[in-house]
Residue, then its C-alpha position, 0 to 999 in steps of 0.5 A: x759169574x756169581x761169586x756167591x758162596x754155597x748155601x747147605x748144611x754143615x755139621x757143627x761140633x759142640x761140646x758133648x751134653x750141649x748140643x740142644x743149648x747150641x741148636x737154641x742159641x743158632x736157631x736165636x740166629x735165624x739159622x736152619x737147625x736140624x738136631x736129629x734126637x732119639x729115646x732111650x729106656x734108662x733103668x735104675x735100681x728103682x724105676x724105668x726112664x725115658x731119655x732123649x738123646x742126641x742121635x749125633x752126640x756132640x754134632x747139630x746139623x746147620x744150613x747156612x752160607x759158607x761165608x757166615x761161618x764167623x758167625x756159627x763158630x761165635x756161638x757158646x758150645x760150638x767147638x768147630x765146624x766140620x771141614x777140611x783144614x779151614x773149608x767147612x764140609x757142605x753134607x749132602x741134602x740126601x743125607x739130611x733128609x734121609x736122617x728127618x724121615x728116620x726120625x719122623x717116621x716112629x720107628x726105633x732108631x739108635x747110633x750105630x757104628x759107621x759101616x764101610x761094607x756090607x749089602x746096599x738096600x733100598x726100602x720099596x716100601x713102608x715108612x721109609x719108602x724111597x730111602x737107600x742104606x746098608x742092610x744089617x741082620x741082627x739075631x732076628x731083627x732087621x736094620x737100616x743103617x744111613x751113614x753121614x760120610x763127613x762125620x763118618x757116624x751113622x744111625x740105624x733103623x729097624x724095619x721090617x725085611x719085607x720092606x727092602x730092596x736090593x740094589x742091583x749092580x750095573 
């Protein structure tokens, strides 16, 4: 019987405005960082910006043992890691990737509320092939939205509605 402790990803409190500092300073580690980031237009009363954001504020991604954790909450920014009382909360690989094919993909993608309700789709084709989420309908645009459960954040993405699927029921 093995007694070692599960190796996956956590979500990693940090304060907020500081998550790119604390991806650094875990990834100086050796830690496996995903900090999934999107661009925003920004305008002021003379000109039009591009900013980068996290898709996540106040949340970095790291795959790690469970057992290391003294180390992770050691690192300056981090607040906590998320759990369950004192268990950290492993989030499921479909999850992770599901958010990196989003921000590989170069389609615009934004946070968005987490959704409870609404029609599971699955994208049949385009970038995004493959993936599951919940279809939203915004005026005449079409989103995809992928949730990350522990956190109960989620992101959206939009996409052309030729290219979903929907779930059929058993």
């Amino acid at each position: 019987m093995s007694t070692e402790a599960p190796c996956g990803w956590f979500a990693v409190q940090t304060r907020v405005g500081q998550e790119s500092m604390v991806a650094s300073m875990l990834e100086s580690k050796s830690y496996e960082v995903f900090l999934p980031l999107f661009e925003r237009q920004r305008q002021w009363s003379d000109r039009i910006k591009k900013v980068i954001r996290p898709l996540f504020p106040g949340y970095v991604f790291c795959r790690a043992l469970d057992d290391v954790a003294g180390r992770i909450l050691t690192t300056p920014g981090v607040r906590c890691i998320v759990g369950f009382g004192k268990s950290p909360a492993l989030i499921e690989d479909r999850e992770i990737q599901a958010i990196r094919r989003i921000t590989r993909s170069g389609l615009s993608a934004c946070p968005c509320r987490y959704l409870h309700a609404g029609q599971r789709v699955k994208i049949a084709r385009g970038p995004l092939s493959g993936l599951e989420g919940i279809f939203v309908r915004r005026g005449n645009q079409h989103q995809l939205v992928v949730s990350v459960h522990l956190l109960r954040r989620a992101v959206a993405v939009r996409m052309d509605a030729e290219w979903i699927q929907t779930e059929r029921s058993s």
